[in-house]
MIDOSE-1310 file (N, C-alpha, C; in nm, 2 decimals, decimal comma, always signed):
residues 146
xxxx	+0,08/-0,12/+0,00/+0,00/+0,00/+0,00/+0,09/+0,12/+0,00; +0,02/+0,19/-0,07/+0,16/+0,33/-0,11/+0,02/+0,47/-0,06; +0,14/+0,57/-0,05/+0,08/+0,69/+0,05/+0,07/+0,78/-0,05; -0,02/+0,89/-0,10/+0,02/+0,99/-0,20/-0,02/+0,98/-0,34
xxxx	+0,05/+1,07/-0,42/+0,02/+1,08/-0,56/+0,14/+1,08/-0,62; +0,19/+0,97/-0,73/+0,31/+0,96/-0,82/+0,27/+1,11/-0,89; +0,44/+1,12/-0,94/+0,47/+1,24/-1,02/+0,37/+1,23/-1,15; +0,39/+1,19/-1,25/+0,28/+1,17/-1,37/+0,16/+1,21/-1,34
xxxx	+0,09/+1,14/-1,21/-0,10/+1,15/-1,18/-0,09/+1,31/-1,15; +0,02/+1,36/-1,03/-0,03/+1,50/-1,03/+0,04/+1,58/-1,14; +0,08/+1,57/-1,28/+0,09/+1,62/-1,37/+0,00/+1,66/-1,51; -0,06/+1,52/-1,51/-0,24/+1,51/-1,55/-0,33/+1,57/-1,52
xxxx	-0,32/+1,55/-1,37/-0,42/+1,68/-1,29/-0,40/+1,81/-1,30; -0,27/+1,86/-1,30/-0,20/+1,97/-1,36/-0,29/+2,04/-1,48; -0,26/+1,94/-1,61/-0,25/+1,99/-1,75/-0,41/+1,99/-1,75; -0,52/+1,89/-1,67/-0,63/+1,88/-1,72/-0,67/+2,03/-1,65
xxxx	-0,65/+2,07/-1,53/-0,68/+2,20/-1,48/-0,67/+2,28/-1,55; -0,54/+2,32/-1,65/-0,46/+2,43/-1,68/-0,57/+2,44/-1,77; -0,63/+2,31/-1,88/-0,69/+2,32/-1,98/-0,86/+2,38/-1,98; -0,91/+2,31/-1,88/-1,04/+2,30/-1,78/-1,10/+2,49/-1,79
xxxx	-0,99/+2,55/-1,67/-1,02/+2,69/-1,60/-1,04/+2,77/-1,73; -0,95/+2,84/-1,79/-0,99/+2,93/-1,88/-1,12/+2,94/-1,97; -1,16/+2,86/-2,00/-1,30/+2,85/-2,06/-1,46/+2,83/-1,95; -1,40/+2,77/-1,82/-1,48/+2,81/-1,75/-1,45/+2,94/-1,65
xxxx	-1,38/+3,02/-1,68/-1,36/+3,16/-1,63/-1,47/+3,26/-1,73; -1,47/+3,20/-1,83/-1,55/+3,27/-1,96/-1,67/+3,26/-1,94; -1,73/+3,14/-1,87/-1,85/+3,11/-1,86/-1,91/+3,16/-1,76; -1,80/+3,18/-1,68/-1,89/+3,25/-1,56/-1,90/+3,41/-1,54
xxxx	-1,80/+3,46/-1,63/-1,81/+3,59/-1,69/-1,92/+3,63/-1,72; -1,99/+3,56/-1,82/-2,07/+3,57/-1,93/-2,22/+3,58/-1,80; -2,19/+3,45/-1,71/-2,32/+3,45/-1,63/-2,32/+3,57/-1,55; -2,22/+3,63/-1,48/-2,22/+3,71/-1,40/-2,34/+3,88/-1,46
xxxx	-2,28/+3,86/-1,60/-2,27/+3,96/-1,69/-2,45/+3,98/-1,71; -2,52/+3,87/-1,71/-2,65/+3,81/-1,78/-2,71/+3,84/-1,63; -2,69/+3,78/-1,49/-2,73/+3,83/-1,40/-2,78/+3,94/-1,36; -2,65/+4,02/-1,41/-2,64/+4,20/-1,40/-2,79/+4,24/-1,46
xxxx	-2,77/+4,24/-1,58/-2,83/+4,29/-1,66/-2,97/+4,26/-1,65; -3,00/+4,14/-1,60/-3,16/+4,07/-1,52/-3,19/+4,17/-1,37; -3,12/+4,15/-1,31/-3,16/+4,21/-1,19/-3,21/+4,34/-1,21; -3,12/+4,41/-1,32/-3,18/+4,59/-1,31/-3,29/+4,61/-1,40
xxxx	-3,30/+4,45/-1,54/-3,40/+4,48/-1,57/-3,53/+4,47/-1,49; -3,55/+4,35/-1,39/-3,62/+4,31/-1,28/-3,67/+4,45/-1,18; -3,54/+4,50/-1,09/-3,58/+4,62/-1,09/-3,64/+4,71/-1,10; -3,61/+4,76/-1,24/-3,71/+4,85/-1,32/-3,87/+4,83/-1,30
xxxx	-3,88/+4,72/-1,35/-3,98/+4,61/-1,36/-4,10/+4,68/-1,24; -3,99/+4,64/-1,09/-4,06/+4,62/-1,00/-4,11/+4,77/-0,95; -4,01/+4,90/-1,01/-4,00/+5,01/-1,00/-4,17/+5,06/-1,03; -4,17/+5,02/-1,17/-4,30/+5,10/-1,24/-4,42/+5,00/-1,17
xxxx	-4,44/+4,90/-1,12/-4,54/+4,86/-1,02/-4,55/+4,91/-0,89; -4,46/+4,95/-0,85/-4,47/+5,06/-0,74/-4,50/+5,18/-0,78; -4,48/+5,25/-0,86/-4,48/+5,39/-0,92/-4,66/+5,40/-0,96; -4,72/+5,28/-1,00/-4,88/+5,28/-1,03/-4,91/+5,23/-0,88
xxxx	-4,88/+5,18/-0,79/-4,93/+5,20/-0,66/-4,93/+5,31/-0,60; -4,75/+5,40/-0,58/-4,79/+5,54/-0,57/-4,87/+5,64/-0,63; -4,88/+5,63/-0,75/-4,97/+5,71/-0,81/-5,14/+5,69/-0,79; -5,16/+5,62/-0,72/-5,32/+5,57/-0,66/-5,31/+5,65/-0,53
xxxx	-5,20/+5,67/-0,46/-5,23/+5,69/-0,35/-5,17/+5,87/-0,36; -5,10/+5,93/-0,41/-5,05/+6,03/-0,43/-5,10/+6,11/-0,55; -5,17/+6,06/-0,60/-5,28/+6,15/-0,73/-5,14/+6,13/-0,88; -5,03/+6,08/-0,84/-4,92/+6,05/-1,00/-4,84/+6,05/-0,91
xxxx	-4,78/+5,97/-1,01/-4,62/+5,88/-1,00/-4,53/+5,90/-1,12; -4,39/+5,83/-1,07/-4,33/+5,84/-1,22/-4,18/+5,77/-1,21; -4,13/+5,70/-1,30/-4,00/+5,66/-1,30/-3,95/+5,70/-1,38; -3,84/+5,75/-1,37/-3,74/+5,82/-1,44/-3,58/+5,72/-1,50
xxxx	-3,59/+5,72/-1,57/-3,44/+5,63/-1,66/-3,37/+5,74/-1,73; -3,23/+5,75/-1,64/-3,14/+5,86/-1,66/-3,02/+5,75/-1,72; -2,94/+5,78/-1,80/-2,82/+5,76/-1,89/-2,72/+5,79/-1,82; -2,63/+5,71/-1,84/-2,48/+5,74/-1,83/-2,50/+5,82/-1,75
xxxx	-2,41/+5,77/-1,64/-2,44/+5,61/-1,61/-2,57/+5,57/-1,56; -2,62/+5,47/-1,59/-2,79/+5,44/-1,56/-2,85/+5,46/-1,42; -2,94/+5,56/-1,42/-2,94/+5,57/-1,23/-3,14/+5,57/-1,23; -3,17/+5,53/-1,16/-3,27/+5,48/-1,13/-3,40/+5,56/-1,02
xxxx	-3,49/+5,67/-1,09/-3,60/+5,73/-0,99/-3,73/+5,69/-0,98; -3,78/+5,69/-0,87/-3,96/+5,72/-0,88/-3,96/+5,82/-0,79; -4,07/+5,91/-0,85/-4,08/+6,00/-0,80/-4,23/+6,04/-0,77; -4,24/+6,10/-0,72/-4,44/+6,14/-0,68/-4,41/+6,32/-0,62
xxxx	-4,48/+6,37/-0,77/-4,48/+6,53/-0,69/-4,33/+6,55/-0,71; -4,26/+6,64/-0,63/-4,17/+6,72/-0,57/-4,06/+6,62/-0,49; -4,12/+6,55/-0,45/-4,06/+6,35/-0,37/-3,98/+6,26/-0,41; -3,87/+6,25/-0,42/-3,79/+6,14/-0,47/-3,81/+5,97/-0,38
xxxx	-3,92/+5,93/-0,40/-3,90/+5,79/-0,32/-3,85/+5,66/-0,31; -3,75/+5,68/-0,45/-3,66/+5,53/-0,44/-3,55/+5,64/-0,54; -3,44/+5,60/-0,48/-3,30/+5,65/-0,63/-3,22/+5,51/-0,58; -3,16/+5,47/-0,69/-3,10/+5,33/-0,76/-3,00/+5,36/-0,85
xxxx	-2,91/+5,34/-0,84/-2,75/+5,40/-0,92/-2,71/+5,22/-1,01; -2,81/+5,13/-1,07/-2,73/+5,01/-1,14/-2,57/+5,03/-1,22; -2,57/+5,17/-1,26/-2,48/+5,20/-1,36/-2,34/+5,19/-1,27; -2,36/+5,23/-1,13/-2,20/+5,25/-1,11/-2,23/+5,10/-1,00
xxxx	-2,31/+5,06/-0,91/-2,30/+4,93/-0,85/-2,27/+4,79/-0,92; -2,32/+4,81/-1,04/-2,33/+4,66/-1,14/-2,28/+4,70/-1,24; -2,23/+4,81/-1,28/-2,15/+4,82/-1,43/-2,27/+4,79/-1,55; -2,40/+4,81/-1,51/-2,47/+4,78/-1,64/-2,54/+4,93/-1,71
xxxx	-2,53/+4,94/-1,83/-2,56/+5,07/-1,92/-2,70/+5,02/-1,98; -2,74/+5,17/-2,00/-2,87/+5,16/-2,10/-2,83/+5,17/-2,24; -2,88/+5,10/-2,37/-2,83/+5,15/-2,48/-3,00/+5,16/-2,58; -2,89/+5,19/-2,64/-3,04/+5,20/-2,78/-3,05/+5,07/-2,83
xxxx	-3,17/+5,11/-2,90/-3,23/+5,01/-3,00/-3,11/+4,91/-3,07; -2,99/+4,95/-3,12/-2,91/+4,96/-3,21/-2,77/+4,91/-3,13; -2,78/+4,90/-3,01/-2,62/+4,86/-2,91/-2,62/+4,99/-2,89; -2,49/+4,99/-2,84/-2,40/+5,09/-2,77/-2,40/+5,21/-2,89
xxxx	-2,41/+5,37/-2,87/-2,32/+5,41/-2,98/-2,27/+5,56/-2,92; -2,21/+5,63/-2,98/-2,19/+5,74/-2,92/-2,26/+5,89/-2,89; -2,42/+5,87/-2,91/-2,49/+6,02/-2,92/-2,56/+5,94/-2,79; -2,54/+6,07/-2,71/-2,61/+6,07/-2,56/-2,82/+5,98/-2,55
xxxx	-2,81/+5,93/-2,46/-2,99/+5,89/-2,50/-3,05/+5,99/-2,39; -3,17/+5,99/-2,42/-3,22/+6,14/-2,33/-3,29/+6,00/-2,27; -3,31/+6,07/-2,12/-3,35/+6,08/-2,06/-3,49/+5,96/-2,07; -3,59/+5,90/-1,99/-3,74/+5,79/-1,98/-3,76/+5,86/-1,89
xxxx	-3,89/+5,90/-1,91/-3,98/+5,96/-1,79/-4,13/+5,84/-1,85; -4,14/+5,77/-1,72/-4,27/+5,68/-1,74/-4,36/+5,76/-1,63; -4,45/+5,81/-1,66/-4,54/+5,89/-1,55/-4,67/+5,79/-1,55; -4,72/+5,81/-1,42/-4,90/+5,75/-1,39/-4,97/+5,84/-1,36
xxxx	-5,12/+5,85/-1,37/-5,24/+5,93/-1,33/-5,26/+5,91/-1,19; -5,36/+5,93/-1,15/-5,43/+5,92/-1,04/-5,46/+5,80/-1,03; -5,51/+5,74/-1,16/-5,60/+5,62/-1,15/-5,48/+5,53/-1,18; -5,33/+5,53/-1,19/-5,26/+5,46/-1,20/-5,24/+5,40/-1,35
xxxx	-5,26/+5,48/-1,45/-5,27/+5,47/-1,57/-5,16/+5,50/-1,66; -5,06/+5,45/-1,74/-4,98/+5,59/-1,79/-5,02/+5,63/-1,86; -4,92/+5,78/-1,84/-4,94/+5,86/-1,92/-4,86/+5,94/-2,00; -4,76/+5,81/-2,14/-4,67/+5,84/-2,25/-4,64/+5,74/-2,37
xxxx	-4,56/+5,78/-2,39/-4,53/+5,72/-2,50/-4,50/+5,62/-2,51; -4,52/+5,49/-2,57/-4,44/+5,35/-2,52/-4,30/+5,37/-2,55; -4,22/+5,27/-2,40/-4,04/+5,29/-2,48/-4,01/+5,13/-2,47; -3,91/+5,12/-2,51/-3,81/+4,95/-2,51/-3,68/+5,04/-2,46
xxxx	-3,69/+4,98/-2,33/-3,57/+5,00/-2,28/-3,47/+4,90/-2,25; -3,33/+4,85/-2,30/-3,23/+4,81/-2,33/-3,12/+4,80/-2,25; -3,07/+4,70/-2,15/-2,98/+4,71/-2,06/-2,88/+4,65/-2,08; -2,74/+4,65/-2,10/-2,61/+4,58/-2,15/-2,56/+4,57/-2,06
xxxx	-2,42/+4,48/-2,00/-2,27/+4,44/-1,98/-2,27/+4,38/-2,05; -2,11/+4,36/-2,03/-2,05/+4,32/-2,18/-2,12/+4,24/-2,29; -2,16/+4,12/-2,32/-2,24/+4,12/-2,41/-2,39/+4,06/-2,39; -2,38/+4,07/-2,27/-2,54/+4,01/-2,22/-2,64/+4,16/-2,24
xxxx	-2,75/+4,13/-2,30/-2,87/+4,21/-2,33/-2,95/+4,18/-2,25; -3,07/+4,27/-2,17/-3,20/+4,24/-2,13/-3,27/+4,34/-2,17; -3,39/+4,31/-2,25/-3,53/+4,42/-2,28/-3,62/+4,44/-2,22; -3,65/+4,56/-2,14/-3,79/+4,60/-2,07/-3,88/+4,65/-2,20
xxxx	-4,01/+4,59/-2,25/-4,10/+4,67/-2,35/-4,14/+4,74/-2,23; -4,18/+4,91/-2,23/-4,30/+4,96/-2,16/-4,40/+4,98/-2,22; -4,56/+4,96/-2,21/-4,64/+5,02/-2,32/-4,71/+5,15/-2,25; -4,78/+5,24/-2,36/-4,80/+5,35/-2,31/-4,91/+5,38/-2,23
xxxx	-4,99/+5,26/-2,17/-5,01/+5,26/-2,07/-4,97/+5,24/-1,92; -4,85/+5,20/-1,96/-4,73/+5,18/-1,86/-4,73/+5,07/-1,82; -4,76/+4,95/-1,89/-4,78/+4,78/-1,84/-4,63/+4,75/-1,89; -4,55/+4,68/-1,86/-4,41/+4,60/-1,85/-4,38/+4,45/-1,92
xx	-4,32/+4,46/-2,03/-4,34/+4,33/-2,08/-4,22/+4,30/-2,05; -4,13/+4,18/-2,03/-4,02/+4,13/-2,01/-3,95/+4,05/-2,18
């Protein structure tokens, strides 16, 4: 009966490791990346379902999607009742329709009525790290499609 590991076995183990890690470093990149990008779209999500509960109870509501770097409001009135910075805690950006590009995006103001209704325009808002995408549809009633 022998104690340990011959030279050869722990050199296999070696090479199979060396080969193994690098592509699962990538993988978990990629997941970290996809996470990111879920959570703030989720977020948001959960943002504009509060924003039509405040707006029942406060006569309007409203969430605001600010750019570079992506920072996160609802607001009622004169009130700031939630701010959320995704852009500098998770590294994740809003982009256009189109990816990344270099002309500034203005500004998402999703507003509600009284009656918790919205009241604008529909948007698709677009959330990146590195190559993971997530899309919030809004419609211009302010209902949230995933």
């Amino acid at each position: 009966m022998r104690d340990g590991y011959s030279l050869p076995e722990l050199v296999v183990v070696l090479l199979l490791v060396t080969l193994l890690v690098p592509p699962g470093i990538g993988i978990l990149r990629a997941l970290r990346d996809r996470a990111a990008v879920v959570a703030v779209r989720e977020e948001t999500a959960a943002l504009l379902v509060r924003a039509r509960a405040e707006a029942r109870v406060r006569g309007g509501a409203g969430v605001v999607v600010l750019p570079e770097p992506l920072r996160l409001r609802l607001v009622a009135g004169e009130d700031t009742l939630h701010r959320s910075d995704p852009g500098r805690e998770l590294g994740v950006e809003r982009v256009g329709p189109d990816g990344p590009s270099d002309a500034p995006l203005p500004p998402v103001v999703i507003t509600y009525d009284a009656l918790g209704i919205g009241r604008m325009a529909s948007a698709t808002l677009r959330f990146q790290r590195g190559r993971a995408v997530s899309t919030l549809v809004v419609s211009s009633l302010g209902r949230a499609t995933r």
